[in-house]
DRENDO-1510 file (C-alpha; in Angstrom, 1 decimal, always signed):
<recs>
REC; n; res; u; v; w
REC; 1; UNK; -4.4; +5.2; +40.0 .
REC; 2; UNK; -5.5; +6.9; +42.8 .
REC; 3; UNK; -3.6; +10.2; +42.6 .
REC; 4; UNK; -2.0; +12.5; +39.6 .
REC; 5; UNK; -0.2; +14.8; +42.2 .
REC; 6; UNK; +3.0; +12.8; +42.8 .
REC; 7; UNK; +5.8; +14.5; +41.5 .
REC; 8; UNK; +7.2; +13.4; +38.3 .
REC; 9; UNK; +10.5; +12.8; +37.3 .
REC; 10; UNK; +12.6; +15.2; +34.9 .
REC; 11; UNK; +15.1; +12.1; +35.0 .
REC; 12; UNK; +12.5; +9.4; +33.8 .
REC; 13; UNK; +10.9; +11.8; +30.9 .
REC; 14; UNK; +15.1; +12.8; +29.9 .
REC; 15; UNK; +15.4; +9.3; +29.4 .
REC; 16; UNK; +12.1; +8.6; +27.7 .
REC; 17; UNK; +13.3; +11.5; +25.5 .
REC; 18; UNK; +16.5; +10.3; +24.5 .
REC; 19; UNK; +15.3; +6.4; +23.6 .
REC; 20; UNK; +12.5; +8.6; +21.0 .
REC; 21; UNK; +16.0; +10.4; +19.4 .
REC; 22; UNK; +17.8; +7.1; +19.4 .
REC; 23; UNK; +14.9; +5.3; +17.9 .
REC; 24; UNK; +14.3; +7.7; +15.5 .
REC; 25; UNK; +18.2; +7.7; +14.4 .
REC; 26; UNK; +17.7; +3.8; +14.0 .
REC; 27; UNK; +15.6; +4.0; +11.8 .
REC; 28; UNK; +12.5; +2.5; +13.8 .
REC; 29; UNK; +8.9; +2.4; +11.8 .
REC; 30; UNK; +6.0; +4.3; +13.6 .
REC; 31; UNK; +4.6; +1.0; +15.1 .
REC; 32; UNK; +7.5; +0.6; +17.2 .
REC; 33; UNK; +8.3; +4.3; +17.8 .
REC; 34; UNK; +4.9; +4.6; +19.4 .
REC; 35; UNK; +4.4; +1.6; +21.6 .
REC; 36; UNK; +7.6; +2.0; +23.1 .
REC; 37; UNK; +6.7; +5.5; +23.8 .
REC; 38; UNK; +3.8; +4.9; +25.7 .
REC; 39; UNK; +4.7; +1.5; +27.6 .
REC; 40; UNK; +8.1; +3.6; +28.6 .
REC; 41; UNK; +5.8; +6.7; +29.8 .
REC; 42; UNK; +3.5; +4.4; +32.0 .
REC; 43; UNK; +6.8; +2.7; +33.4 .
REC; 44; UNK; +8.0; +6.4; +34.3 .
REC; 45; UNK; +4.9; +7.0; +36.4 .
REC; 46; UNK; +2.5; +8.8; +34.1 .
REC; 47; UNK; -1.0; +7.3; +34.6 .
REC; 48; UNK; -2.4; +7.0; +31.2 .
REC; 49; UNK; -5.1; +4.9; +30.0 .
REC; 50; UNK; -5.2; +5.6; +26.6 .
REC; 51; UNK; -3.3; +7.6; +24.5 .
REC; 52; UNK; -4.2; +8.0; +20.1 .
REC; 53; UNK; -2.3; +9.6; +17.8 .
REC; 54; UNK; -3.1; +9.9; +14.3 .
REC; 55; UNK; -0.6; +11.1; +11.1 .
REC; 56; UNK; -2.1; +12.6; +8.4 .
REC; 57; UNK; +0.2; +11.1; +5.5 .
REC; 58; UNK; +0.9; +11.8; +1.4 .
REC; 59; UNK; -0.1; +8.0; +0.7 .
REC; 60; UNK; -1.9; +6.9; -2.3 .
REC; 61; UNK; -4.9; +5.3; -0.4 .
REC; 62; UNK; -4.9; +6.5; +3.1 .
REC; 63; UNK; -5.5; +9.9; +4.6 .
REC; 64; UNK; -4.1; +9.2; +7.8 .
REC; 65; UNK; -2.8; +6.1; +10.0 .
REC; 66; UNK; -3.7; +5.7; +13.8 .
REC; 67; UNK; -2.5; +3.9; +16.8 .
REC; 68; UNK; -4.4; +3.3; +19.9 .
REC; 69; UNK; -2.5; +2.6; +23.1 .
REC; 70; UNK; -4.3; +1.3; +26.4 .
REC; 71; UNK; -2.6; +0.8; +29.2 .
REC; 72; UNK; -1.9; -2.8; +30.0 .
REC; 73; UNK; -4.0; -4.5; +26.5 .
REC; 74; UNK; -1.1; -2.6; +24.3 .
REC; 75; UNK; -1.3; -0.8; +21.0 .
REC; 76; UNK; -4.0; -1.0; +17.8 .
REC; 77; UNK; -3.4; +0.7; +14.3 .
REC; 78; UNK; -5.8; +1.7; +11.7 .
REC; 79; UNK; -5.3; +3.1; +8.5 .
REC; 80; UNK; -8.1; +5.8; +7.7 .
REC; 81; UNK; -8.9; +5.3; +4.1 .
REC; 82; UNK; -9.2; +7.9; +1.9 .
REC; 83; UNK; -13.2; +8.6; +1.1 .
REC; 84; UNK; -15.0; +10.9; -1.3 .
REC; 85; UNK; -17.5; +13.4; +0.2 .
REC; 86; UNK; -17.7; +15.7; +3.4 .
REC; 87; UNK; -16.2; +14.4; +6.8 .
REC; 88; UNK; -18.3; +12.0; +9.1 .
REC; 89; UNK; -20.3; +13.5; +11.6 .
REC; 90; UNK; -18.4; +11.6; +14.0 .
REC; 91; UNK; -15.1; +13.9; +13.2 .
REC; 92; UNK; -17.3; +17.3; +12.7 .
REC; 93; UNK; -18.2; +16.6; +16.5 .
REC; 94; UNK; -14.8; +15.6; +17.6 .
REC; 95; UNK; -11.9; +17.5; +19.7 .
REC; 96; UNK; -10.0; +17.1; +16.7 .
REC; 97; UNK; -12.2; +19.1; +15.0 .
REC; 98; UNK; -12.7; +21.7; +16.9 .
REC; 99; UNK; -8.8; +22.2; +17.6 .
REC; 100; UNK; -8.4; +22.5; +13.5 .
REC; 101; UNK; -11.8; +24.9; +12.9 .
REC; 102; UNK; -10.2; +27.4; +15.8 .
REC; 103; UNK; -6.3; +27.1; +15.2 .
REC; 104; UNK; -5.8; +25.8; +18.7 .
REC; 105; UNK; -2.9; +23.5; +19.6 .
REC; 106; UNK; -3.8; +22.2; +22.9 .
REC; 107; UNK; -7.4; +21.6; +24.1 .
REC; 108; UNK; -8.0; +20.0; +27.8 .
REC; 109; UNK; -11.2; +18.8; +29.4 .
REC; 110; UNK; -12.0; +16.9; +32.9 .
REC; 111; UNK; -14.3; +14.5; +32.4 .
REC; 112; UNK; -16.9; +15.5; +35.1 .
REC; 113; UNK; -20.1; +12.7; +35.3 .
REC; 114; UNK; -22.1; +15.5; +36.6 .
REC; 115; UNK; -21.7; +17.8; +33.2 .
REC; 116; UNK; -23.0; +17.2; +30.0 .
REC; 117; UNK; -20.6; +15.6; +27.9 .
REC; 118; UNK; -18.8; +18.5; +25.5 .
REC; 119; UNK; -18.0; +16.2; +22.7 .
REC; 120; UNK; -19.5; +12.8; +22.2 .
REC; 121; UNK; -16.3; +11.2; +22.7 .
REC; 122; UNK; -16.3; +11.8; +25.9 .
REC; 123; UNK; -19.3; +10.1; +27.4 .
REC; 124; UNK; -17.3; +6.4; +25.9 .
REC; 125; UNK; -14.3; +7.6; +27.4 .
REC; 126; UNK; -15.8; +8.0; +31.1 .
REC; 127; UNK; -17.1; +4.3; +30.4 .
REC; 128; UNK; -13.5; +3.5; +30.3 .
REC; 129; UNK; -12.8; +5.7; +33.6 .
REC; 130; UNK; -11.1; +8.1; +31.7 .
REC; 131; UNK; -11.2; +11.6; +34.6 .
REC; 132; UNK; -9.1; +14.2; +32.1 .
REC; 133; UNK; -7.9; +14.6; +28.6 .
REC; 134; UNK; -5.6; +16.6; +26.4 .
REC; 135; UNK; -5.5; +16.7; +22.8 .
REC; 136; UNK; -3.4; +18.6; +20.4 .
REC; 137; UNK; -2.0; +19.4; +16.8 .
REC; 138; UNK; +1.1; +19.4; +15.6 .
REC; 139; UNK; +1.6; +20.1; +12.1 .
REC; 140; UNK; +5.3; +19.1; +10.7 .
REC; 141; UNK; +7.0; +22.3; +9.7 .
REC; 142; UNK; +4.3; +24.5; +9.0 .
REC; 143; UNK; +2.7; +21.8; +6.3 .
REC; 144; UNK; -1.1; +21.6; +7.9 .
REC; 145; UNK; -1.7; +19.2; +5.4 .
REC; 146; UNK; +1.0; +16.4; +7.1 .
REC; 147; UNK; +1.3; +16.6; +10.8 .
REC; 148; UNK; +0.5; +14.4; +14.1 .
REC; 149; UNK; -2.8; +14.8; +16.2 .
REC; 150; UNK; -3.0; +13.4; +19.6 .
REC; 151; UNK; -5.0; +13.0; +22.9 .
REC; 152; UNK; -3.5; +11.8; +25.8 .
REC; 153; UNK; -6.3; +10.0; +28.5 .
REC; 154; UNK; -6.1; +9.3; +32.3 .
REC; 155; UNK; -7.9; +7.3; +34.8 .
REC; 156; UNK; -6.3; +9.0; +38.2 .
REC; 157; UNK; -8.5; +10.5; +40.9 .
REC; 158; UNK; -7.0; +14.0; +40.5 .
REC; 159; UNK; -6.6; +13.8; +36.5 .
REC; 160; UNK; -3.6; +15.4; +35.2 .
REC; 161; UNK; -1.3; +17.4; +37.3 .
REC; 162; UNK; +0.8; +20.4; +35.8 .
REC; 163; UNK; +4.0; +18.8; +36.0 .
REC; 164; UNK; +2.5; +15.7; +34.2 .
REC; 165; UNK; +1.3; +18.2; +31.6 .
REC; 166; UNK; +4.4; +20.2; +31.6 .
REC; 167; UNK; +6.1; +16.8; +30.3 .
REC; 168; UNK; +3.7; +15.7; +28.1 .
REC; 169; UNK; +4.2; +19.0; +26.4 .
REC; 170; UNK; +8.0; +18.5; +25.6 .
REC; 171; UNK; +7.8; +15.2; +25.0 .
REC; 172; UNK; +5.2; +15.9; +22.2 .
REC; 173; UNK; +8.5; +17.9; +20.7 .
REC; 174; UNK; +10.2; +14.6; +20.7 .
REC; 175; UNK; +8.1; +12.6; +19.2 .
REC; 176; UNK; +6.8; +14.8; +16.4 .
REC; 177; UNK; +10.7; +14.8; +15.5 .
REC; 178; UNK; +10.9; +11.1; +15.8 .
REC; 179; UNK; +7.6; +10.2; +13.8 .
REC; 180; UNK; +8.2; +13.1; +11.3 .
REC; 181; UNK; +11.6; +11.0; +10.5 .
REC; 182; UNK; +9.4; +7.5; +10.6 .
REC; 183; UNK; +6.7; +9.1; +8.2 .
REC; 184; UNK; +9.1; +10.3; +5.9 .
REC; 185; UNK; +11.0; +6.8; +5.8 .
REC; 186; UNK; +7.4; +5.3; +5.1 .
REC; 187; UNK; +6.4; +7.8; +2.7 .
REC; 188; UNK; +9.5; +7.2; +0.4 .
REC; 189; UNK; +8.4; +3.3; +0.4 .
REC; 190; UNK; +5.2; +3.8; -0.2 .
REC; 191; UNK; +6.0; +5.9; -2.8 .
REC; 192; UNK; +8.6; +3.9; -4.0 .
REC; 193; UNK; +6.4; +0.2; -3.4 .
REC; 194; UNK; +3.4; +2.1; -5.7 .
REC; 195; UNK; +5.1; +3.4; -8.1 .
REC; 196; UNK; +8.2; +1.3; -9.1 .
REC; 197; UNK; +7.5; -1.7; -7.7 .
REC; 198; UNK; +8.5; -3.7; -4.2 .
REC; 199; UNK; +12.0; -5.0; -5.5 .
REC; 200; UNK; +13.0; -2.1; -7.8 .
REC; 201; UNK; +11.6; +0.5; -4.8 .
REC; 202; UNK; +14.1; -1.5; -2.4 .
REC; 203; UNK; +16.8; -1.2; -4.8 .
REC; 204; UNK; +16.4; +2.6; -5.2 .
REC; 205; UNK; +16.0; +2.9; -1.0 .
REC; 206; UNK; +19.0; +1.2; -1.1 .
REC; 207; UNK; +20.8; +3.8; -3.4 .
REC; 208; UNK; +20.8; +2.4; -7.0 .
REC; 209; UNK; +20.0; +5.5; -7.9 .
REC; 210; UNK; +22.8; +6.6; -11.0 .
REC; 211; UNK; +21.5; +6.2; -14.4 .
REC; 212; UNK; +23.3; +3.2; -16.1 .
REC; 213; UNK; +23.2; +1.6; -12.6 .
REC; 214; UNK; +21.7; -2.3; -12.8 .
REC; 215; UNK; +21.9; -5.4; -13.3 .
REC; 216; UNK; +21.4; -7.9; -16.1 .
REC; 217; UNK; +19.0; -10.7; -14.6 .
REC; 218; UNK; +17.3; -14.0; -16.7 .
REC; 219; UNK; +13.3; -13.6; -16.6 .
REC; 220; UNK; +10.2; -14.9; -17.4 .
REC; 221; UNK; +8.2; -11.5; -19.3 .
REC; 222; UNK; +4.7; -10.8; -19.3 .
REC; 223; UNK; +3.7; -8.2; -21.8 .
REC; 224; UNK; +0.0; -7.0; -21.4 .
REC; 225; UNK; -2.4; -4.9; -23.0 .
REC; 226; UNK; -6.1; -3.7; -23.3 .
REC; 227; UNK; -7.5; -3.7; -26.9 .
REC; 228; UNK; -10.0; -1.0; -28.1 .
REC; 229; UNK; -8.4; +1.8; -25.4 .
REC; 230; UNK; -7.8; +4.7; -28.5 .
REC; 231; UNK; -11.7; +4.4; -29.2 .
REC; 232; UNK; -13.1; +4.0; -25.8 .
REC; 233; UNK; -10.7; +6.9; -25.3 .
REC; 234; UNK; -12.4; +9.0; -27.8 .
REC; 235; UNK; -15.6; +7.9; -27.4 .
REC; 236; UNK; -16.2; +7.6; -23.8 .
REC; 237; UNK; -15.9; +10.4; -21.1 .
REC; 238; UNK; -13.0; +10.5; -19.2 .
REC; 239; UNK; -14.1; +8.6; -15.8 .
REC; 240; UNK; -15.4; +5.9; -17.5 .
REC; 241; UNK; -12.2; +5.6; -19.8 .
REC; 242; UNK; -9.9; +5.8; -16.2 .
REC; 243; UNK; -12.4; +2.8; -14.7 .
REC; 244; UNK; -12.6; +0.6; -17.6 .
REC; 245; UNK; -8.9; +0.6; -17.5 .
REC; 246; UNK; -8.3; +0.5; -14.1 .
REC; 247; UNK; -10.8; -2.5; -14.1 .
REC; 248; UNK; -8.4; -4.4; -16.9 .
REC; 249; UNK; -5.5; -3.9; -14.8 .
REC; 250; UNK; -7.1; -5.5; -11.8 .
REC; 251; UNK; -8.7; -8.2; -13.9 .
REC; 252; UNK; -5.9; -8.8; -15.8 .
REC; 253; UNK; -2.0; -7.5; -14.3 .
REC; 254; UNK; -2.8; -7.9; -10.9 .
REC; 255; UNK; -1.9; -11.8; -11.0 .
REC; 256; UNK; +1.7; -11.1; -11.7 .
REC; 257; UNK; +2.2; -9.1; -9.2 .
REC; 258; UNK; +2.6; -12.0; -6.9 .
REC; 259; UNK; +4.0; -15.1; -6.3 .
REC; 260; UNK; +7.1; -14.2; -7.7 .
REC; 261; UNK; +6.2; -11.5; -10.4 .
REC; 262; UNK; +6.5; -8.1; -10.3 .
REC; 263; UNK; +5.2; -5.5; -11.9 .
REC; 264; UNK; +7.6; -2.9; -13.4 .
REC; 265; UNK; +5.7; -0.4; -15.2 .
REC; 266; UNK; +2.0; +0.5; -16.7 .
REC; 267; UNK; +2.5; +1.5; -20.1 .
REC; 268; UNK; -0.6; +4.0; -21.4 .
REC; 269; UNK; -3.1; +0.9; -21.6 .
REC; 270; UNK; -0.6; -1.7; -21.2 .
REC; 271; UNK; +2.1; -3.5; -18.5 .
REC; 272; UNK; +5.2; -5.0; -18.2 .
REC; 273; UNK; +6.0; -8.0; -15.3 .
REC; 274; UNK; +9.0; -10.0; -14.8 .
REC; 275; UNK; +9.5; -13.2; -13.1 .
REC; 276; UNK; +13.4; -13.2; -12.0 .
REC; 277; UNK; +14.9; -16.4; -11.8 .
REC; 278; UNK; +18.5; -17.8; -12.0 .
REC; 279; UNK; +20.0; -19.0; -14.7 .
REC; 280; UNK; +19.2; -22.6; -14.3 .
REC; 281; UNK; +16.6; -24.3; -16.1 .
REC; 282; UNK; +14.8; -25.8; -12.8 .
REC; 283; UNK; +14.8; -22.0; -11.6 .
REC; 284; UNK; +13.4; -21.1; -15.2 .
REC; 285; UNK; +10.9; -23.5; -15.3 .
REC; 286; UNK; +9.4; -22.4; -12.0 .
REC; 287; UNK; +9.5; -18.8; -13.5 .
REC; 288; UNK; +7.9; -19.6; -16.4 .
REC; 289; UNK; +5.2; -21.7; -15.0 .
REC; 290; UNK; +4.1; -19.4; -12.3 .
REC; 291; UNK; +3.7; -16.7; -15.7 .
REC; 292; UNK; +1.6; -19.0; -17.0 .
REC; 293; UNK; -0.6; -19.9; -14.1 .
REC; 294; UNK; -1.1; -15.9; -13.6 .
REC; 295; UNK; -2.1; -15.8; -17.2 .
REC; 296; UNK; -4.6; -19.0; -16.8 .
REC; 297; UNK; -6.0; -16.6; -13.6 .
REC; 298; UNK; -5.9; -13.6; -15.7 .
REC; 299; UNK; -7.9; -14.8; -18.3 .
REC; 300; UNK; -10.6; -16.4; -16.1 .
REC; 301; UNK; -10.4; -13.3; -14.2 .
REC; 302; UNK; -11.5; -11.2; -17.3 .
REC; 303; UNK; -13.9; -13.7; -18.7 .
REC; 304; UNK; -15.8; -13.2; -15.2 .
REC; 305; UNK; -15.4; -9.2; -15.5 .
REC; 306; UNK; -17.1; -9.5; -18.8 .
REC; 307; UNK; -19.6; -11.2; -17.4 .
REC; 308; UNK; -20.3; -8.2; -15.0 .
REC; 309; UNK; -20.1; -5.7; -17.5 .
REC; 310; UNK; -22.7; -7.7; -20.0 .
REC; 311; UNK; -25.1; -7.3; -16.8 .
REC; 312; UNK; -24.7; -3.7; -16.3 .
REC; 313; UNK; -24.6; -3.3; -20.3 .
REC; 314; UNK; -21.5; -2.7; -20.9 .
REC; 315; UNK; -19.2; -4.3; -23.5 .
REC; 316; UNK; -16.4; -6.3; -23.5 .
REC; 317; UNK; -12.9; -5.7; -22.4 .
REC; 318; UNK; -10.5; -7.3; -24.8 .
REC; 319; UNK; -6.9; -7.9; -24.1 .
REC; 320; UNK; -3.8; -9.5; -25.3 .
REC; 321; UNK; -0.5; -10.9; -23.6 .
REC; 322; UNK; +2.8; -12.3; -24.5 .
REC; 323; UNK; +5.1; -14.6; -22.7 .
REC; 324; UNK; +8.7; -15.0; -23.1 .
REC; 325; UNK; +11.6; -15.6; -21.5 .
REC; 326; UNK; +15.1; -13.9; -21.4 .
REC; 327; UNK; +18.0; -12.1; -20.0 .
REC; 328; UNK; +17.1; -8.3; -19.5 .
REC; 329; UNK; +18.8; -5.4; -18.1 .
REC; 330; UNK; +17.3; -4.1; -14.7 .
REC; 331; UNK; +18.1; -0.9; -13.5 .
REC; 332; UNK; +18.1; +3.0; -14.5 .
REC; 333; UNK; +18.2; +4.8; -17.9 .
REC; 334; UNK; +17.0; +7.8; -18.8 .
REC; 335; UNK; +18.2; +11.4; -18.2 .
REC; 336; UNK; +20.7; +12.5; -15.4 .
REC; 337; UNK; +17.9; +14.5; -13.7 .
REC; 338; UNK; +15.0; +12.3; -14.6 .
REC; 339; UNK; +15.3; +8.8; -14.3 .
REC; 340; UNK; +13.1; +5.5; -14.9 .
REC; 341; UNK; +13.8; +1.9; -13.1 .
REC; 342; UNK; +12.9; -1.0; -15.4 .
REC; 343; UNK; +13.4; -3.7; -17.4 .
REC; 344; UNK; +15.1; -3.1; -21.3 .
REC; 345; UNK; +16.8; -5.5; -24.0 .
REC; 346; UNK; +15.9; -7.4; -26.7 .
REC; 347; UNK; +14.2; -9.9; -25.0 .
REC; 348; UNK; +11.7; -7.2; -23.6 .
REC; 349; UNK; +11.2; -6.0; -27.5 .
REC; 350; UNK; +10.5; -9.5; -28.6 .
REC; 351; UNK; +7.8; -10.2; -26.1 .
REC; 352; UNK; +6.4; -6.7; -27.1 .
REC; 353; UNK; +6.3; -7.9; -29.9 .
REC; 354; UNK; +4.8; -11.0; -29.2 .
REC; 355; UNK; +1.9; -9.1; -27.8 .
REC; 356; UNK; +1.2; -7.3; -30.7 .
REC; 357; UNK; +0.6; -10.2; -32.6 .
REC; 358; UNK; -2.6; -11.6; -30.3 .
REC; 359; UNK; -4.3; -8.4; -32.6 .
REC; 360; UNK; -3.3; -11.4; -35.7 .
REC; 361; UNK; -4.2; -14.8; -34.0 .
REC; 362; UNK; -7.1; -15.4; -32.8 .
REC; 363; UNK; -5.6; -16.1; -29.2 .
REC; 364; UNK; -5.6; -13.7; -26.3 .
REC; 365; UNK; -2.3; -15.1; -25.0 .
REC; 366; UNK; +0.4; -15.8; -27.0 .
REC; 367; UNK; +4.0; -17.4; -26.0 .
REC; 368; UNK; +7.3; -17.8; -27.5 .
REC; 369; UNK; +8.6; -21.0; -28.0 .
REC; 370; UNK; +11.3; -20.6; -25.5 .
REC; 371; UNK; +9.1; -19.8; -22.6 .
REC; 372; UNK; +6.4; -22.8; -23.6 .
REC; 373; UNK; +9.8; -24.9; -23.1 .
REC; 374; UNK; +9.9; -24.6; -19.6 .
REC; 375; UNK; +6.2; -25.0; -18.8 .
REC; 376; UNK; +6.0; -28.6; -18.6 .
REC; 377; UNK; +3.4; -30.5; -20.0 .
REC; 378; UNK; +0.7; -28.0; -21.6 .
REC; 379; UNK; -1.4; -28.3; -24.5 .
REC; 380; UNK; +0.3; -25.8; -26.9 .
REC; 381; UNK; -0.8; -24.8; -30.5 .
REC; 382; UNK; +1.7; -24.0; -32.3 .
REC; 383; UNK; +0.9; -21.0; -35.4 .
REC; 384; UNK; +3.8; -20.3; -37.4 .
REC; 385; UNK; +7.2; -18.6; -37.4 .
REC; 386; UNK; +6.8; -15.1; -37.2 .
REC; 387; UNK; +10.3; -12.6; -38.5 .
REC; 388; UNK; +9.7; -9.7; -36.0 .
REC; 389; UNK; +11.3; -6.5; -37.4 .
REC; 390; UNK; +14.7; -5.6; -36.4 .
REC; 391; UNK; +14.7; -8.8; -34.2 .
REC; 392; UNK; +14.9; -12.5; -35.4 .
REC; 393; UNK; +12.3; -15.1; -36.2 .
REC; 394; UNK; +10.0; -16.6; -33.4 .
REC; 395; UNK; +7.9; -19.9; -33.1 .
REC; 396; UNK; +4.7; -18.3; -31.7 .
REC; 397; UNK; +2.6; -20.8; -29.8 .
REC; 398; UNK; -0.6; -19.9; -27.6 .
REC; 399; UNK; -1.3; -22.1; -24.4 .
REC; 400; UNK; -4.3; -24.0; -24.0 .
REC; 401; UNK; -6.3; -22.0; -21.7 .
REC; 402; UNK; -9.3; -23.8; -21.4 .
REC; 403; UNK; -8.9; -26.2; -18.7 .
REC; 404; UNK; -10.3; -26.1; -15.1 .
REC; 405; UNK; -8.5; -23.1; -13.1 .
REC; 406; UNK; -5.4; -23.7; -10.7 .
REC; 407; UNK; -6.1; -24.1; -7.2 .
REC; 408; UNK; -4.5; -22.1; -5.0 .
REC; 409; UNK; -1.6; -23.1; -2.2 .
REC; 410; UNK; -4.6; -23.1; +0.1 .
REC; 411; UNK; -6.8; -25.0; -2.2 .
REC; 412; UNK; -9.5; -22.4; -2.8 .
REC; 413; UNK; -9.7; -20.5; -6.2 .
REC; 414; UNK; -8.7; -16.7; -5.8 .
REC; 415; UNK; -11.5; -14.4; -5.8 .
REC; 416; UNK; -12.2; -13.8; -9.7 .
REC; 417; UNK; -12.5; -10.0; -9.4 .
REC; 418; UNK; -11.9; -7.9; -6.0 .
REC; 419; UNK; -12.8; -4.2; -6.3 .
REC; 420; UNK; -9.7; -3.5; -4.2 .
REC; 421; UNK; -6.9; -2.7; -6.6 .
REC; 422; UNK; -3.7; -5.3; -6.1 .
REC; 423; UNK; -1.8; -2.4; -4.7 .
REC; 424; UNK; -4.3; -1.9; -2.1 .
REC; 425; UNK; -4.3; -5.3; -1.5 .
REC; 426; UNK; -0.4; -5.2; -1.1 .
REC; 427; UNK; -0.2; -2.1; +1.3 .
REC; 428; UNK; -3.2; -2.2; +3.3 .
REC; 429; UNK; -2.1; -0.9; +6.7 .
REC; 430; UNK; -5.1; -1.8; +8.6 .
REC; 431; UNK; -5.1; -5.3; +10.9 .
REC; 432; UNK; -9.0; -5.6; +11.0 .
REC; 433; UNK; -11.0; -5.0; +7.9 .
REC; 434; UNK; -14.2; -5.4; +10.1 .
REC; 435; UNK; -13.2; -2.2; +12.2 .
REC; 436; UNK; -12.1; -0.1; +8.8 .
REC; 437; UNK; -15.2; -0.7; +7.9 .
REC; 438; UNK; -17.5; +0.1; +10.9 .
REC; 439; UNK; -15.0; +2.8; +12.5 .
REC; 440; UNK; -14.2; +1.6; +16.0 .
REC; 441; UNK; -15.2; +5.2; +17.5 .
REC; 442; UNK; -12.5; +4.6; +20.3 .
REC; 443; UNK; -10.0; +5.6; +17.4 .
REC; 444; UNK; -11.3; +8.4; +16.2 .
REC; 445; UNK; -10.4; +10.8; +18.9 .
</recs>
């Protein structure tokens, strides 16, 4: 771009505006909010070359979420995880920074070759041709702590000219409405995804939201638990209580949480996952056996966290599971202003139950009759009838666990024990673990 001076038009910047409020009443997610913004600002005439804008967001392992648009290569997003200690020195030295230490909203620079660089952004951005840039803060209704930060780059001649800034200005209005509205529908699923789980969060999105509200559904159940917690709870101080169990649930629940399972609640030191399936055998068996595979992985999981721990001098984790299958009801109970979404019946007693028991048999896993129906060919050992109280009499059996691990669809084993929880795995926002890891500066600021 040669020049910044040509006059801008009020009639290309209404119509960006209006597309940001019609976007935003559709419903439209961040990513799609944002690169239409920008590519529809550069087809209006506005010579940008790169514009960022980062969210600061109430997410359970991010701190903010950033896109990067350059003109003509398109847009780049980055989730900014959330990390213990003081900021980098990278962001104590950025505009950013300085706008929040001084309460400024607006902050604008010409990049001038012949002065020092101000900020050490800047000397990357006159690498890219960058000549001026604006960056600026705008919380979302007075809450600093959630809110949209921004620059806005360009490569012309003259820089940025005042009618050029004059529109940035209100557009900025436009967008922080639009994105406060995408944020919000992302929060809520987040929220929703993390804490409930994917299908019962979509249900309650969806507005099953009354108490008594569900459905009854036929599932394979997976009851888990971690043995010893009430000592290790007394005995142990509280951050190595919260990591030994938050290693168990990555050892051991995070396999049925996928491939058809689902998670619906953690229980003190425990979980419970269904498998839904119809009510057909074929569809039961596939249920059942995909339970079981996650408890084979499970298992060998845990045998390989162990394994760990014994080298850092640690003890064993211990744990027990049930398998069973059943019709349960799915959907809310509780009171009419406090509410839980799960999974209840007497099928979900019984594999309780079942559970319990693995504290009798010498067997971590433990499976009702029923469920080791549908499995296929297995190795089962059977152990006796067991009259569960208040329920009926079970054939317990316990799976032969000993064999060589399933492969994967892909044919590689799953990594035995990733440090990254399973719902970190599941909503990790960020395309390129290589850049979350090094922090591409360009993203920064």
């Amino acid at each position: 771009m040669s020049t910044a001076q040509a006059e801008i038009s009020t009639i290309l910047m209404d119509k960006v505006a209006d597309w940001l409020n019609q976007s935003a009443l559709a419903g439209n997610d961040l990513e799609t909010l944002i690169k239409g913004f920008c590519e529809r600002l550069a087809a209006a005439g506005l010579p940008l070359k790169r514009v960022h804008l980062s969210f600061s967001m109430l997410h359970p392992l991010y701190d903010a979420l950033g896109f990067t648009w350059f003109r003509g290569q398109g847009m780049e997003v980055e989730g900014f995880r959330k990390k213990a200690g003081v900021p980098s020195d990278r962001f104590l030295t950025s505009p950013y920074y300085h706008l929040l230490s001084n309460q400024l909203d607006h902050l604008r620079r010409r990049l001038d070759p012949s002065v020092p660089s101000e900020f050490p952004v800047f000397d990357e951005l006159r690498l890219m041709g960058v000549t001026d840039y604006m960056a600026f803060v705008l919380p979302f209704s007075g809450n600093t702590s959630q809110g949209m930060m921004g620059s806005w780059s360009t490569d012309s001649a003259a820089g940025f000219s005042d009618s050029m800034i004059s529109a940035l200005l209100r557009l900025q209005s436009h967008l922080a409405i639009a994105t406060k509205m995408a944020v919000l529908t992302k929060l809520a699923d987040n929220m929703m995804t993390t804490y409930l789980g994917g299908d019962a969060g979509r249900r309650v999105l969806d507005g099953q939201i009354k108490r008594g509200e569900g459905d009854t559904i036929r599932a394979a159940l997976v009851m888990g638990d971690m043995r010893g917690s009430s000592k290790l709870a007394e005995t142990a101080g509280r951050e190595t209580y919260i990591d030994t169990l938050n290693q168990f649930f990555d050892a051991v629940a995070a396999p049925f949480n996928r491939k058809g399972g689902q998670i619906m609640s953690f229980i003190g030191d425990g979980f419970i996952a269904v498998y839904p399936c119809e009510r057909h055998r074929s569809q039961s068996e596939v249920a059942c056996q995909a339970a079981l595979a996650a408890a084979h992985k499970a298992t060998a999981r845990m045998t390989e966290l162990n394994v760990q721990r014994k080298e850092k001098g640690l003890s064993d984790i211990k744990f027990g599971i049930g398998l069973h299958v059943g019709n349960v009801m799915f959907g809310n109970v509780g009171l009419t202003d406090r509410l839980t979404f799960s999974v209840f019946g007497s099928a979900v007693n019984e594999v309780q139950r079942l559970q319990t028991l693995t504290k009798k048999y010498p067997h971590s896993v433990l499976a009702s009759k029923d469920f080791a129906s549908y499995c296929g060919a297995n190795n089962w050992l059977t152990l006796g009838n067991e009259e569960l109280a208040g329920i009926k009499k079970l054939t317990v059996l316990s799976p032969d666990l000993s064999g060589a691990l399933a492969l994967d669809e892909d044919g590689a084993l799953e990594p035995i024990y990733d440090r990254r929880s399973d719902a970190e795995q599941v909503m990790l926002l960020h395309r390129d673990t290589a850049r979350l890891s090094t922090g591409d500066p360009r993203k920064l600021q």
